[in-house]
N, C-alpha and C positions, 0 to 999 in steps of 0.2 A: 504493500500500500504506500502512495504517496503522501506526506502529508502536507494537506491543501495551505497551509502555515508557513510553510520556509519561505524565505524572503528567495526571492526571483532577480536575477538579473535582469536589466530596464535595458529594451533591442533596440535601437534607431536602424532603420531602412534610407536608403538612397535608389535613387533607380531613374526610368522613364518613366514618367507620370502617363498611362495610355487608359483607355478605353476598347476594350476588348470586343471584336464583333467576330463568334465562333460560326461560320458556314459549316454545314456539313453537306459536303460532295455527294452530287449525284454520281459523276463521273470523274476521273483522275486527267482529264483531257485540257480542263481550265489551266492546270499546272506547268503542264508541257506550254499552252497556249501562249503562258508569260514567262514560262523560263524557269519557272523556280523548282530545285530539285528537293523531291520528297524530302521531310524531316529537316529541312532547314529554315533559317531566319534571313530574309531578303529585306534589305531600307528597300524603299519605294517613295517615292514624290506623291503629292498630291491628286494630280493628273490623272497617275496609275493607280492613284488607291479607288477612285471613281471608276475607274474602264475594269477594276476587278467588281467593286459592285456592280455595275451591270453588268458584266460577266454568269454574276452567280446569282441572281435575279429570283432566277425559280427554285433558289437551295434553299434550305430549312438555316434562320438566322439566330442567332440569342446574343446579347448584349449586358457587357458586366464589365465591371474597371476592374483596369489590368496592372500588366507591366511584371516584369518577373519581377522585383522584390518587392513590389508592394504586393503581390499574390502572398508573398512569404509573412511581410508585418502584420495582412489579412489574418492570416493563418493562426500568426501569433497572438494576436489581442480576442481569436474567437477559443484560446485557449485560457485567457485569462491571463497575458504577458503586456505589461507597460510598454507600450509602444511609440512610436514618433515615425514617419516619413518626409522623405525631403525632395519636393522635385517641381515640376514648371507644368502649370497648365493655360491653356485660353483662356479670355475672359468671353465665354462662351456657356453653352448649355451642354454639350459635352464635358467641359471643365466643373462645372459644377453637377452634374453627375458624379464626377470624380470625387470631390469635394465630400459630396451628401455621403457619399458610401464612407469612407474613412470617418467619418463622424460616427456614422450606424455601427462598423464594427469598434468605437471608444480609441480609435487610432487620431494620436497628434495628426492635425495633416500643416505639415511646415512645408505651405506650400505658396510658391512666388506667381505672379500671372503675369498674360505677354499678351497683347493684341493679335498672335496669330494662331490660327485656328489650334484645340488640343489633340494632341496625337492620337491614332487609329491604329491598333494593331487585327489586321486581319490572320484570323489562324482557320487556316480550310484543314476541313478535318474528311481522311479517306474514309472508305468504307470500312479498312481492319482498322479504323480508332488512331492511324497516325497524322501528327498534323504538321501542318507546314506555316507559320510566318511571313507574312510582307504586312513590315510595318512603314507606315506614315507618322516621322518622329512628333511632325508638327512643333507646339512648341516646349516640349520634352528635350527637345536641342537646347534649350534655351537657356537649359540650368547649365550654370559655368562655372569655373573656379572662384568669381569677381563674386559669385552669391555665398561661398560659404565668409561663414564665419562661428567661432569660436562659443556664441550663443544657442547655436544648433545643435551642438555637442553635447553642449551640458546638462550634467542630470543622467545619462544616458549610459551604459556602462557595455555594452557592443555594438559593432555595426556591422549590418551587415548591406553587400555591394552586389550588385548584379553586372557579371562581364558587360554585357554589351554598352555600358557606361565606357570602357576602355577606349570607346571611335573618340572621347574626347578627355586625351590623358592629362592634361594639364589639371581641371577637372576632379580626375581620380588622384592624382597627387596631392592636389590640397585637401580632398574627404581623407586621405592616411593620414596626413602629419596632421590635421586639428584631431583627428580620432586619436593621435599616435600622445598630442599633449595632453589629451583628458583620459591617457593613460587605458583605453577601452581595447578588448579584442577585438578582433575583425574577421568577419567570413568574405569568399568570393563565392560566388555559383557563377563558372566559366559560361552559362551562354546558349552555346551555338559552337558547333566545330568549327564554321567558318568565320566565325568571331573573332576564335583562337589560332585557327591559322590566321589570319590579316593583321595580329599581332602577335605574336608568339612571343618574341623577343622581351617588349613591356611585360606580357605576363608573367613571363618567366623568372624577371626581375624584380616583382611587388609581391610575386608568392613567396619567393627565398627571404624578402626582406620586411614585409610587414603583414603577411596575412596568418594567420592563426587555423582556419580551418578554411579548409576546399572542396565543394560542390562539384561534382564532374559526371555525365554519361560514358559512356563506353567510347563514343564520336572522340566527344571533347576531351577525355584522357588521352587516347591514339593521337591525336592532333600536338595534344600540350607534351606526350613524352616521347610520341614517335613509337609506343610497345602497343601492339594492337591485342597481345593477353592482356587483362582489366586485371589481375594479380599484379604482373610487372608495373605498371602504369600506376597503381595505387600506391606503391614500394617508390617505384621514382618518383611521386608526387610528394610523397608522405616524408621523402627526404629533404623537401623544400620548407615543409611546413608540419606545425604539430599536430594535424588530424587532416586526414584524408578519407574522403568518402568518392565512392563507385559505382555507380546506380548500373545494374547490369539489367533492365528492364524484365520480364516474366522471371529472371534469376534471383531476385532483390537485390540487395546490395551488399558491397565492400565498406568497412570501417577499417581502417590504421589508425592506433591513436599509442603512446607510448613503447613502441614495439611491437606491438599486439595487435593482428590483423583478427576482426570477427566476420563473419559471414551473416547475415542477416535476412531470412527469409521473406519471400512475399507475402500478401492479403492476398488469397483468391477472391475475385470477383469477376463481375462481367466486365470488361472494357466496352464504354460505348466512346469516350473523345478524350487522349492522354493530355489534352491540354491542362498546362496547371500540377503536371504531375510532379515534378522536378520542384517547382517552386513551392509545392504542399511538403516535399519530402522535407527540404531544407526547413521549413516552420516546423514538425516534429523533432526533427534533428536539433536545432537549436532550442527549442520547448525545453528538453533532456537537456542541452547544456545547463540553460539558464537554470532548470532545478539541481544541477550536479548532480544526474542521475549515471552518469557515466556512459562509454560510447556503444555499448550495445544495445542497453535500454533505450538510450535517442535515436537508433538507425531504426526499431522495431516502432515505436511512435510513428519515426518519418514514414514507414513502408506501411503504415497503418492507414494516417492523412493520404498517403500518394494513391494507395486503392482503394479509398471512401471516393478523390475528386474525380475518378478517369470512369467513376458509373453515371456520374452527371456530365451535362455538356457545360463547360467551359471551366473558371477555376473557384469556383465557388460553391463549397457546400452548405447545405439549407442547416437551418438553425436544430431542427428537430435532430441530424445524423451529427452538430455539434456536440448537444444533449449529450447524446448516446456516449463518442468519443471520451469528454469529457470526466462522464463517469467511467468508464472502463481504463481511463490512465489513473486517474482518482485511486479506482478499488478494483484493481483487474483480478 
């Protein structure tokens, strides 16, 4: 049993402040159509974020605020974790969508506006439940190094960071050193493999030197270590940083943490749309941090979250299958 008492470590999130619109594919043909290769994450302009909605006209749509790490601070304040996010939306009705939900789950929302439109992340989702990314940063670009400051920090006692913030590393520079002065740990969740291949180099350099614990898939471990066995890759990531995680999908995952590699089994369930899956795992996984429950109990939390979100479509699970969770970390 946990007990619901122990003081909690307080999570601040950074990320792309987006608005999630989950398509689900009739056909896989729209993908080819625009180029984007299965399982990946594509930037897109504006332009093209419209020629894929009319594209996908007659798919089945649903609508929920996004962004990988605020999918993750979602996760964590519907666990009962003091939370904060940080990032840029429109002064628009999409942005305030964004807005309204981070208030609903009791998430800080330390959030800046810009007159241009808020970002769009389209995730088409295949028939077997994989999804593919083309997002519209909008104004999710917006947030820049010139916006942190050292008020944002505070209070707060980890952060955690979503790769795809890396397209602007100045940026992710100043979120480590004010993280680094208010002396807090720090996660990455890598992404996207092709995130991490069009930087490898930066990443490879802020894992060795300031991140604490690492998010990775099978993609983005291969990409970041070059070992396409998820043992190897976990081992050489795990040597950059004090905890390494491997999400090897229907296998569950890999933990490295002190020497000590656990294997962590899946949640059977039905997959209908993995979207949110990665970023629900990283919210269980850190939940276990912040209680010091240690790294095998936080990977089985995280594989817990990651197969409650992929039976719903998009990355939001309803309050009633919170409930439940809840109680079963509670008094399992």
């Amino acid at each position: 049993m946990i007990n619901p008492f122990t003081p909690m470590k307080k999570i601040l999130g950074i990320g792309n402040a987006l608005v999630d619109v989950i398509t689900f594919l009739n056909k896989d043909e729209v993908l080819t159509q625009f180029g984007f290769p299965r399982g990946s994450m594509q930037l897109i302009d504006a332009a093209v974020s419209l020629q894929v909605e009319d594209a996908t006209l007659d798919c089945k749509k649903h609508k929920a605020s996004g962004g990988s790490a605020a999918n993750t601070i979602h996760g964590l304040a519907k666990l009962g974790v003091e939370t904060g996010f940080i990032g840029t939306v429109g002064r628009d009705d999409t942005g305030k969508f964004f807005r309204d939900d981070m208030l609903r789950a009791g998430i800080a929302p330390l959030l800046s506006e810009s007159d241009t439109a808020t970002g769009i992340s389209r995730a088409m989702v295949s028939a077997d439940g994989e999804r593919t990314m083309a997002t519209f940063l909008g104004a999710a670009v917006e947030l820049s190094a010139s916006r942190m400051t050292p008020a944002l920090f505070r209070g707060y006692d980890h952060l955690h960071l979503e790769g795809y913030l890396v397209l602007n590393q100045a940026l992710v520079e100043s979120a480590l050193g004010l993280a680094s002065q208010q002396k807090m740990t720090i996660s990455l969740d890598l992404a996207s493999y092709n995130v991490v291949e069009a930087n490898l180099a930066f990443l490879q350099r802020i894992v060795e030197h300031n991140i604490d614990i690492v998010f990775a898939n099978e993609e983005e471990a291969t990409a970041f270590t070059g070992f396409s066995d998820p043992y190897k890759a976990l081992t050489a990531i795990s040597a950059q940083c004090g905890t390494a995680v491997v999400k090897i999908g229907e296998k569950g995952s890999l933990v490295h943490q002190g020497g000590n590699t656990y294997t962590v089994a899946p949640v059977k369930v039905n997959c209908l749309d993995t979207t949110g899956a990665g970023d629900l795992y990283a919210a269980g996984f850190l939940y276990g941090f912040a209680a010091s429950l240690g790294p095998e109990k936080s990977g089985r939390i995280g594989s817990l979250l990651a197969g409650k979100v992929i039976e719903v479509p998009g990355a939001k699970i309803s309050d009633t299958t919170w409930a439940t969770i809840r109680q079963n970390i509670l008094f399992p």
